[in-house]
C-alpha positions as CSV (number, residue, x, y, z in Angstrom):
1,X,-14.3,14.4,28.7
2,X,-13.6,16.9,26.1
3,X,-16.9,18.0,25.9
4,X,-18.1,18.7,29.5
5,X,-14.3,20.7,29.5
6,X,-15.7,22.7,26.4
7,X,-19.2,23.4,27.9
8,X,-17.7,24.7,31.4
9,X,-15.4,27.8,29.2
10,X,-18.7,28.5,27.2
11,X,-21.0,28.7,30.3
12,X,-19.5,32.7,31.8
13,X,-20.1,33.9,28.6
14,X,-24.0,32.4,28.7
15,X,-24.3,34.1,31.9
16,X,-23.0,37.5,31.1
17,X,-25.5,37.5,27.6
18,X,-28.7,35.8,29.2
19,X,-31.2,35.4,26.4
20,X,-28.4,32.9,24.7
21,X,-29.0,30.5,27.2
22,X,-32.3,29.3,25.8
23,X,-30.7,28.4,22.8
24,X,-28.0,26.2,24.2
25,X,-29.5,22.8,24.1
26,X,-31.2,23.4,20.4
27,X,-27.6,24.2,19.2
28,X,-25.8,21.3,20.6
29,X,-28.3,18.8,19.0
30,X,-28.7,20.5,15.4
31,X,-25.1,22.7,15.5
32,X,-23.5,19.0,14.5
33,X,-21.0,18.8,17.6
34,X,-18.2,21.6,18.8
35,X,-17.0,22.3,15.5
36,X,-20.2,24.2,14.3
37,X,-20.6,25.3,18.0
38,X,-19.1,28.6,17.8
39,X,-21.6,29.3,14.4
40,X,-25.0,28.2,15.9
41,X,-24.0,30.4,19.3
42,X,-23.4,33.5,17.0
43,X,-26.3,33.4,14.9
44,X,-28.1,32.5,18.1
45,X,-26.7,35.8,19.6
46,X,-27.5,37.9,16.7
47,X,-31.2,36.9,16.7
48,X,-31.3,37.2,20.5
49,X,-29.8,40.7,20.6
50,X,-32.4,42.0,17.6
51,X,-35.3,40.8,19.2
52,X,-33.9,42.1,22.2
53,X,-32.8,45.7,20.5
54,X,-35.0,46.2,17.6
55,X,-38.6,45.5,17.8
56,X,-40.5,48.7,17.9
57,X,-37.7,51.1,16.1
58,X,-38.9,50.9,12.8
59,X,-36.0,48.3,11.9
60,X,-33.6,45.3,12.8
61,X,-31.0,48.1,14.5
62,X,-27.5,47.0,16.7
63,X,-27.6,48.7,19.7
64,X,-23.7,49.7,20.1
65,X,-23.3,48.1,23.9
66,X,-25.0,44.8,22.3
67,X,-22.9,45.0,18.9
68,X,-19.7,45.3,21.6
69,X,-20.6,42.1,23.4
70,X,-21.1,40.5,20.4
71,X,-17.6,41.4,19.0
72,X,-16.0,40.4,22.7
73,X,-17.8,36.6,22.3
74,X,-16.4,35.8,19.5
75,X,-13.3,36.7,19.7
76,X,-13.5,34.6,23.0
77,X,-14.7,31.8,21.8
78,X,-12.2,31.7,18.6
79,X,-9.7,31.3,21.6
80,X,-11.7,28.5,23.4
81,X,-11.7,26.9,20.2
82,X,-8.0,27.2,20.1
83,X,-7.4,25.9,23.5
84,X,-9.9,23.0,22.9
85,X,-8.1,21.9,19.8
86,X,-4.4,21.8,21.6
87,X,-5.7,20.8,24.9
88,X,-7.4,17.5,23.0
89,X,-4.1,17.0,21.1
90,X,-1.5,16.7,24.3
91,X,-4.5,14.8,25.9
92,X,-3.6,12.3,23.4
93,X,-1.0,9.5,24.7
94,X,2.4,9.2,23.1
95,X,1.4,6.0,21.6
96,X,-2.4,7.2,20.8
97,X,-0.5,9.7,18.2
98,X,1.7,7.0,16.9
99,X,-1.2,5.2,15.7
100,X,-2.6,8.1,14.3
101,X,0.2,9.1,12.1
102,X,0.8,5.8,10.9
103,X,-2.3,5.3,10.1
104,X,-2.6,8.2,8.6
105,X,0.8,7.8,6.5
106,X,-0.5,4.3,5.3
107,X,-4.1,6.1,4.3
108,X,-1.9,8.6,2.5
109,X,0.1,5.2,0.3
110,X,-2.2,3.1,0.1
111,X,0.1,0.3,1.5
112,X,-0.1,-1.7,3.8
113,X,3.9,-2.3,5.3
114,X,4.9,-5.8,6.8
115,X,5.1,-6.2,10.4
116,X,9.0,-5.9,10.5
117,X,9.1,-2.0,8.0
118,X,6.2,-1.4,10.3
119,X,7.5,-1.9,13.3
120,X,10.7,0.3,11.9
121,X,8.0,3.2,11.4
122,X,6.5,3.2,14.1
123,X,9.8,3.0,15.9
124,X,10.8,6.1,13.9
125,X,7.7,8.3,14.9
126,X,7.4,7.0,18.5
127,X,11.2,8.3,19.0
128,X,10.0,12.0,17.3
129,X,7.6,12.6,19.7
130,X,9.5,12.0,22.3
131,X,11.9,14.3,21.4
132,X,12.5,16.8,24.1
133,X,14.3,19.5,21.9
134,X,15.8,21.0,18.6
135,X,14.7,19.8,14.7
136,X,14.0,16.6,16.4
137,X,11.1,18.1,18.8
138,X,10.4,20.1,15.6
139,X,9.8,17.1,13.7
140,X,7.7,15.5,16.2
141,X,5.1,18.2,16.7
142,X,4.9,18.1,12.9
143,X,3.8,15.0,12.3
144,X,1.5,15.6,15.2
145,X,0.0,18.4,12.9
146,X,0.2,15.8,9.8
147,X,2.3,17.6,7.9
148,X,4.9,14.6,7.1
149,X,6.8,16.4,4.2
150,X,7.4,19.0,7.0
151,X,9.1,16.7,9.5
152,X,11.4,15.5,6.8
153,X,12.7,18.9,6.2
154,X,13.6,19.8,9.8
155,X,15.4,16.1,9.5
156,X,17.0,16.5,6.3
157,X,17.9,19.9,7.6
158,X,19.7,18.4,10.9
159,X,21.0,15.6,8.6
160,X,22.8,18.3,6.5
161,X,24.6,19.6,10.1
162,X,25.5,16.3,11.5
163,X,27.5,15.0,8.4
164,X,30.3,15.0,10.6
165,X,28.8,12.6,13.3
166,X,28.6,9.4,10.8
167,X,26.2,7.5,13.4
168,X,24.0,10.8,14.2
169,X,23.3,12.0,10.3
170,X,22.8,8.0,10.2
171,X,20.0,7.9,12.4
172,X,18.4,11.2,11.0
173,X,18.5,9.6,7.3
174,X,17.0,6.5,8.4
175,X,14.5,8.3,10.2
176,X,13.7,10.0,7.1
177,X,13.8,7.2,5.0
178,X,11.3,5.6,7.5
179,X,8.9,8.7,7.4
180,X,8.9,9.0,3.2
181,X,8.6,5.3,3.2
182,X,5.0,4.5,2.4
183,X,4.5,7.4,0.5
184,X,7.6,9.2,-1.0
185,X,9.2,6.3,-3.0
186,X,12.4,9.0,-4.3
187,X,12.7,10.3,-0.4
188,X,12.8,7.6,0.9
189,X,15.4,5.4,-1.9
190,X,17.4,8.7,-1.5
191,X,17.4,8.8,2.7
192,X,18.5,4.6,2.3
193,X,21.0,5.2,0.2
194,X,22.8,7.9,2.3
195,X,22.3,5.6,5.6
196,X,24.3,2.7,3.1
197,X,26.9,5.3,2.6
198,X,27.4,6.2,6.2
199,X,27.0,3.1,8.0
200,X,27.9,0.9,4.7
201,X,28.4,-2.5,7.4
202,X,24.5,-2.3,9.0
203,X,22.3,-4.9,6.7
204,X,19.4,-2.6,7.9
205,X,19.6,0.3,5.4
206,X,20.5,-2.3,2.7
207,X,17.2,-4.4,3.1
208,X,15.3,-0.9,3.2
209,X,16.9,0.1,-0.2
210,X,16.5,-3.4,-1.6
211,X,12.7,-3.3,-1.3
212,X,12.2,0.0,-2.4
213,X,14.1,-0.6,-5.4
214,X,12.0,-3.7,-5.7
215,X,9.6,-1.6,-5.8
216,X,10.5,0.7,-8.7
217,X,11.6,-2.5,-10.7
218,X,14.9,-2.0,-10.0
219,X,15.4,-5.8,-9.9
220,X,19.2,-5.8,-10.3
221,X,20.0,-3.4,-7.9
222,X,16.9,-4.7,-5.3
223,X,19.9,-8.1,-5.7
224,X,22.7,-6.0,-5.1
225,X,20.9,-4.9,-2.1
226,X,19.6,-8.1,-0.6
227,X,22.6,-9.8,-1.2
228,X,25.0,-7.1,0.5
229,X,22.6,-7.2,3.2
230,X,22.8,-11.4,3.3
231,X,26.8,-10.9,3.1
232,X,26.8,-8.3,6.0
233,X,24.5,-10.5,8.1
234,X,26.5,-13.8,7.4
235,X,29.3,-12.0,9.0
236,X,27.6,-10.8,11.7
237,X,25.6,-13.6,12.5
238,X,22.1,-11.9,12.5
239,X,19.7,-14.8,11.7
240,X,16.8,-12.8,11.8
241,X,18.4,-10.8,9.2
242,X,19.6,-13.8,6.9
243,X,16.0,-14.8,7.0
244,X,14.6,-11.7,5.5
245,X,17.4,-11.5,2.9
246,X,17.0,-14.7,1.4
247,X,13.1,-14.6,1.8
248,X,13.5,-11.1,-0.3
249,X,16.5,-12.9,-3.2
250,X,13.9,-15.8,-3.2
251,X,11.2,-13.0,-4.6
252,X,13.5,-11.5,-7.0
253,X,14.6,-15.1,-8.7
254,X,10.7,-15.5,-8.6
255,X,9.9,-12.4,-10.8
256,X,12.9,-13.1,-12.9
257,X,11.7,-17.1,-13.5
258,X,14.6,-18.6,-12.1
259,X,11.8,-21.2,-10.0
260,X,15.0,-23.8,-8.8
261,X,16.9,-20.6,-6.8
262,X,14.0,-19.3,-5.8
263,X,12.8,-22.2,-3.9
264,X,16.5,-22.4,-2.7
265,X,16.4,-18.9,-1.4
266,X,12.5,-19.8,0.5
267,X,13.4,-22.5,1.8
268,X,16.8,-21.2,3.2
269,X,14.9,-18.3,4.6
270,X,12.1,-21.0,6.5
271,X,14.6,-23.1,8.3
272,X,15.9,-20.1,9.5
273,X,12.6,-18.4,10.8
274,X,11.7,-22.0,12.0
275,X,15.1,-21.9,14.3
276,X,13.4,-18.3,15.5
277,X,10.4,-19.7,15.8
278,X,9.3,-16.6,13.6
279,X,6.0,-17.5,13.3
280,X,5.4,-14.2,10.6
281,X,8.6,-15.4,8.6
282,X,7.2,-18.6,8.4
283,X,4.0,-17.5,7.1
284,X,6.0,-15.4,4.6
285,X,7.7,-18.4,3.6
286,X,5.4,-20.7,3.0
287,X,3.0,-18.3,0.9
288,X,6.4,-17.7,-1.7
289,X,7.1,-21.2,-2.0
290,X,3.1,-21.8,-2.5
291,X,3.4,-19.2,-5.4
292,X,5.9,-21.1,-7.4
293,X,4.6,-23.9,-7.0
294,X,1.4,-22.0,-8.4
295,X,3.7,-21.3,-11.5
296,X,5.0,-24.7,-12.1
297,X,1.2,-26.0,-11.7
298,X,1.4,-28.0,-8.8
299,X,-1.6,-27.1,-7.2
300,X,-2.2,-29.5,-4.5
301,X,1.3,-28.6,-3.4
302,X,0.2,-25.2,-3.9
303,X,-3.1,-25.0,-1.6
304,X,-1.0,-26.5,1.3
305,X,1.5,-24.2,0.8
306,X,-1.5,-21.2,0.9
307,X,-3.6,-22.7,3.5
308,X,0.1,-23.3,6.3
309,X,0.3,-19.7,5.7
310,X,-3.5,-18.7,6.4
311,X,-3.5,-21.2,9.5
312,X,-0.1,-19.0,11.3
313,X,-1.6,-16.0,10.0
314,X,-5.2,-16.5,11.6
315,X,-3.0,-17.5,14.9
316,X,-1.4,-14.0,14.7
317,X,-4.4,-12.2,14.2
318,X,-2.5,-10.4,11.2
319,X,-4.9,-9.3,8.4
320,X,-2.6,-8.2,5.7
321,X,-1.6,-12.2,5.6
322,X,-4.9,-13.2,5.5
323,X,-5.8,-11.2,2.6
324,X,-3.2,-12.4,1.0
325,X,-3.9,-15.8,1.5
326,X,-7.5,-15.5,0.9
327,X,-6.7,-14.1,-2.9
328,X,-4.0,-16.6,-3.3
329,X,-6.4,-18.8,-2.7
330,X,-8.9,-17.8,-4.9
331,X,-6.4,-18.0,-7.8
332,X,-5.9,-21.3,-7.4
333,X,-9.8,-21.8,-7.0
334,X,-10.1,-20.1,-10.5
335,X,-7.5,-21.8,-12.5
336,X,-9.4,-25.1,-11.2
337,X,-12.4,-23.4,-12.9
338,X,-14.4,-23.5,-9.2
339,X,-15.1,-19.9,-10.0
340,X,-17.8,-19.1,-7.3
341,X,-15.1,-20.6,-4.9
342,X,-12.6,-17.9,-6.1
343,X,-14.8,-15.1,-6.1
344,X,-15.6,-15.9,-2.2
345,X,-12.3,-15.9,-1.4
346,X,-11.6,-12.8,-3.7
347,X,-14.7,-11.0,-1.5
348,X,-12.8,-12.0,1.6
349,X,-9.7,-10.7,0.6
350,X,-11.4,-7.6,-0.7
351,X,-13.0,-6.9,2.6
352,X,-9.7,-7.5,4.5
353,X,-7.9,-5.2,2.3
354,X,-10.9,-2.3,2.2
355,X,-10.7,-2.3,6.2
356,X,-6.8,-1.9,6.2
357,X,-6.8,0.6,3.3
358,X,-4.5,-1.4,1.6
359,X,-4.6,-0.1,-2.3
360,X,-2.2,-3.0,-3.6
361,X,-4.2,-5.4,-2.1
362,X,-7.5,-4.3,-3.2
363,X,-5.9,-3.4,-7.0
364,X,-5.2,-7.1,-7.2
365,X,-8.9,-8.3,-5.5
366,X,-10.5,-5.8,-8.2
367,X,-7.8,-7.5,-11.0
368,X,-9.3,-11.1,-10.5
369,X,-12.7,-10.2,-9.8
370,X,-12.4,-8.9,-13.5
371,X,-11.1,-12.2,-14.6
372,X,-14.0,-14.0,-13.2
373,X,-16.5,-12.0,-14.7
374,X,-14.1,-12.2,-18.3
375,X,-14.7,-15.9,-18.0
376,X,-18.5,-15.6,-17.4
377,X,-18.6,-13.1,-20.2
378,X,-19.5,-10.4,-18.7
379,X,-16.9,-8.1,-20.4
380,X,-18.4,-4.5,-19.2
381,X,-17.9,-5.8,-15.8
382,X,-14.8,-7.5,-16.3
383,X,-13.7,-4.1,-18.0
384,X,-14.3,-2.0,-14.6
385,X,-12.9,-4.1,-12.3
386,X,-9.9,-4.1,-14.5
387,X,-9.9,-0.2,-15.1
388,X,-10.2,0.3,-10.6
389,X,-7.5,-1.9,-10.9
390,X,-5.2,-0.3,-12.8
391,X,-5.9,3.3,-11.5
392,X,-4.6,1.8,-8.0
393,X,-1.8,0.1,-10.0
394,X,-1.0,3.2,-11.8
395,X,-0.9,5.5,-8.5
396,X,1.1,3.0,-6.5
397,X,3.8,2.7,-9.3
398,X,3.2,-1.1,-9.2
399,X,4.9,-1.9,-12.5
400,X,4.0,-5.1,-12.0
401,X,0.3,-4.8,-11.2
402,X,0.0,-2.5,-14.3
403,X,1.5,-5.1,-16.6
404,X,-0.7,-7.7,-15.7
405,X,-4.0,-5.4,-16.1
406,X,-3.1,-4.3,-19.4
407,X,-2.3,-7.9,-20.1
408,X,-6.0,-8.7,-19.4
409,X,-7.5,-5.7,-20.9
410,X,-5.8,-6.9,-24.2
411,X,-7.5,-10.2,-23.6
412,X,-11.4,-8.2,-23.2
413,X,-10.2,-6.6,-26.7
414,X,-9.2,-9.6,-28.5
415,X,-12.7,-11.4,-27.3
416,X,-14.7,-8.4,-28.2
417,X,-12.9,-8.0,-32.1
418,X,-11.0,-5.1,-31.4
419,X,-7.3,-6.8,-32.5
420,X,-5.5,-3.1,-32.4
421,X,-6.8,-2.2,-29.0
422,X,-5.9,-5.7,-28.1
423,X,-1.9,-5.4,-29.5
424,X,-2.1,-1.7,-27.9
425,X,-2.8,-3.1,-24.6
426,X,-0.5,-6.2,-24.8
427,X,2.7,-3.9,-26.2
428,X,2.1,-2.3,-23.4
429,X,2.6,-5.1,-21.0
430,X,5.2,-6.4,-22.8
431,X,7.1,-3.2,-22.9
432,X,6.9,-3.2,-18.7
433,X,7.5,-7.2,-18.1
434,X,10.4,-6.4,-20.5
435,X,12.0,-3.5,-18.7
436,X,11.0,-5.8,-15.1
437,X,12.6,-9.0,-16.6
438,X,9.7,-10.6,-16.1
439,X,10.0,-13.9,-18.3
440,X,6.1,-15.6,-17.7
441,X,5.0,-12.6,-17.7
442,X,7.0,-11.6,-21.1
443,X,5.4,-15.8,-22.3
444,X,2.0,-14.6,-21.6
445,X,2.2,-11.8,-23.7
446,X,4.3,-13.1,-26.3
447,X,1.7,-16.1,-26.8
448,X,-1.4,-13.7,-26.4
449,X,0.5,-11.4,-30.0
450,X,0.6,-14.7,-31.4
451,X,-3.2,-15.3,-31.2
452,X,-3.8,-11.8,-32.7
453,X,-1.7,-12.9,-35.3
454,X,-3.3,-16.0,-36.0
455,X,-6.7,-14.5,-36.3
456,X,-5.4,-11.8,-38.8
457,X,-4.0,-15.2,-40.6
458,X,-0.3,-14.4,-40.3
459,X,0.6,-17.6,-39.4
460,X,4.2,-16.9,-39.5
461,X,4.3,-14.4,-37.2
462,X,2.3,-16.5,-35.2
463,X,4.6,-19.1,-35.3
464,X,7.8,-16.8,-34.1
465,X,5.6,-15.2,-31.4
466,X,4.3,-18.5,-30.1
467,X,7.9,-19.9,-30.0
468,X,9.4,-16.9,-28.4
469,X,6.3,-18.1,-26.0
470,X,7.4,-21.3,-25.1
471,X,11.1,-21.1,-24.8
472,X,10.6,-18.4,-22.2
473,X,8.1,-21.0,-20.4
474,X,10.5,-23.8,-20.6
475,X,13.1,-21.6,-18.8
476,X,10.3,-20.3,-16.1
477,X,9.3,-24.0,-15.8
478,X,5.5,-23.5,-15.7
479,X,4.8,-26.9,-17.5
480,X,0.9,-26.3,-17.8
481,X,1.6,-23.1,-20.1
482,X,4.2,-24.9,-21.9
483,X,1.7,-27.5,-22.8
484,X,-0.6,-25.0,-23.8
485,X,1.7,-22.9,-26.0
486,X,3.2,-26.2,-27.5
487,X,-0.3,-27.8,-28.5
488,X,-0.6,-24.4,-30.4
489,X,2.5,-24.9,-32.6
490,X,1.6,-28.5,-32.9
491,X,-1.7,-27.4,-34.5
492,X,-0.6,-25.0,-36.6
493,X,2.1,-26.9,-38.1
494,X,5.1,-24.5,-36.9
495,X,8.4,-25.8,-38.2
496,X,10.1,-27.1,-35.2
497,X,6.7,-27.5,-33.4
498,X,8.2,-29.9,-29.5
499,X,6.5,-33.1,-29.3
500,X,3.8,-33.9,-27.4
């Protein structure tokens, strides 16, 4: 529709200039579309007017009255441009451009929000645009233009002048915090904490600032939030809401190793959703409880858990669980050595992930693509995969994700020879699953030092490292590592080796 609009403007002005009109259809098939429209007509017109002008002066001359026209078309059709563009943008529905900015905000991020934070958002922008007047309006018809760090100025701006209406400069901040969610991590923690401030008794802005300082490996204070938002929901008797805080304190103790409260937490948070008949939450659920049992190595325990969550999230037609799933999946696939098992599964999670634009889900598909090809040997491959992985890691500010490439990039080293790239690369992880309280994660690298220790035959150190190892494992609970880490100990004849 928009092009038949464009082509009636243009046709007056193909009238008034005659010889252009042979050109028309030639531009509209090689000019690439409207955009280079107003170019192919020009040049079109310049030729047109020489050949009309000049042949048979003695050179290519303007005449002044053609030179005039020339001048007056483009100048109009500059302004049919113009027109074109706004009258295709309020052509757009209200909830056309709410798809488009959130897509565009998530493109932007490289995340892919839940259903719940994205429902929030899209809340958030849907409400902007439908602003009639003031900052508000302002804000709207900015994020129309794509200019998101633009809308949260006129909002922090009318945030600023409402500090006297608690529940208005409420709503402004959590508008703001929805906008800088996905990709303003400070904005956004800094818009959450002010909502917490003003409205201190809605669990909302507490679950926001809990994930986002989940996010920044904030893991005490992502507690503190969750369970101030568990404590305001209790009291208000906001199931939905208990559900998501103990699902979120059930992530937490996960990181942390504390495998007994974090099954607690999941499965407080299921019966809940299952009372809701939160199909999502359920999904959720049973993909946390199927990681630690992952951990503890229980991995028929662990497929069912995976493969309940796939099932309700193929019902729901939601492919950010599904990509999940599939990868999930395809780690357990690979630590039963199926390998060409995991990396199908690994491809279908990849795929998923590509089509959403998710970059934390495709970091970690690129992650254990490079541990299959590490296990086939193919170490230059194993190597790239890892290095795309951490470059999305690193830009996302996935502390996490970053520890566990280096992790495995310290592993490639210690294969190839290279034992001081290989303790670079570990001290590195360490150093991050350290700061994140991450104790298997802290195990793995502590009993990857010791084996760079054993090969440079400092069996002492060895010894202390691989210790350090296992008593972190024992209080995680992952009984397959513990085995592992114990059999070295026992072989090398560490004093106070456990028994087999």
């Amino acid at each position: 529709m928009g092009r038949t609009f464009l082509f009636i403007l243009r046709l007056p002005t193909f009238v008034l200039l005659g010889p252009i009109v042979a050109g028309i259809g030639w531009i509209i098939r090689k000019g690439g579309g409207h955009q280079n429209f107003t170019d192919g007509i020009l040049q079109n017109t310049i030729a047109n007017i020489v050949v009309a002008c000049g042949v048979g002066i003695g050179g290519f001359v303007f005449a002044d009255p053609a030179m005039e026209k020339l001048n007056e078309l483009r100048e109009r059709l500059v302004r049919i441009e113009q027109t074109t563009d706004r009258v295709q943008k309020s052509a757009e529905s209200i909830d056309e451009k709410t798809d488009r900015i959130l897509a565009l905000l998530e493109a932007q991020s490289g995340f892919k929000p839940g259903p719940q934070v994205e429902a929030d958002i899209t809340a958030t922008i849907n409400s902007l645009l439908n602003a009639q007047e003031g900052a508000r309006k302002r804000a709207g018809e900015k994020l129309t233009e794509g200019d998101t760090s633009g809308a949260r100025s006129e909002l922090k701006q009318l945030a600023i002048q409402q500090e006297d209406t608690v529940k208005d400069a409420a709503k402004t901040w959590l508008e703001i915090g929805h906008l800088a969610y996905l990709n303003n991590t400070q904005d956004a923690l800094e818009a959450f904490t002010r909502v917490t401030e003003l409205t201190p008794d809605d669990p909302v802005g507490w679950n926001q600032m809990g994930i986002l300082l989940q996010r920044t490996g904030d893991l005490s204070g992502a507690k503190q939030a969750y369970t101030k938002m568990l404590i305001l929901s209790d009291q208000q008797n906001d199931k939905m809401m208990q559900a998501f805080a103990y699902g979120n304190l059930g992530n937490v103790e996960e990181i942390w190793g504390n495998l007994d409260e974090a099954v607690d937490d999941h499965q407080k948070s299921l019966a809940l959703n299952q009372e809701l008949g939160s199909k999502q939450g359920m999904a959720a659920n049973y993909g946390n409880l199927g990681n630690v049992e992952r951990i503890r190595g229980n991995l028929d325990e662990t497929v069912d858990y995976y493969k309940k969550s796939l099932a309700l999230d193929t019902e729901l037609g939601s492919k950010q669980g599904m990509a999940i799933q599939y990868g999930n999946l395809g780690i357990v696939e690979k630590t039963r050595g199926n390998l060409d098992a995991a990396v199908d599964y690994y491809q279908k999670s990849l795929a998923l992930n590509t089509e959403l634009g998710s970059k934390e889900g495709m970091a970690s598909n690129y992650g254990n693509l490079g541990m299959v090809e590490q296990i086939w040997g193919d170490l230059d491959e194993a190597i790239d995969y890892y290095q795309k992985s951490l470059a999305l890691m690193t830009e996302l500010g996935s502390k996490k994700g970053m520890a566990i490439v280096y992790g495995n990039l310290g592993i490639v080293e210690e294969i190839r020879g290279d034992l001081d790239e290989a303790i670079d690369y570990y001290q590195k992880s360490l150093a991050l699953n350290t700061e994140l309280g991450s104790k298997e994660g802290m195990a793995n690298n502590l009993g990857n030092l010791g084996n760079v220790e054993k090969i440079r035959s400092s069996l002492p150190r060895a010894c202390r490292l691989w210790r350090q190892s296992y008593d972190l494992f024992v209080e995680v609970g992952a009984v397959p590592q513990m085995q592992q880490v114990g059999g070295w100990l026992r072989d090398a004849g560490c004093e106070g080796a456990p028994a087999e």
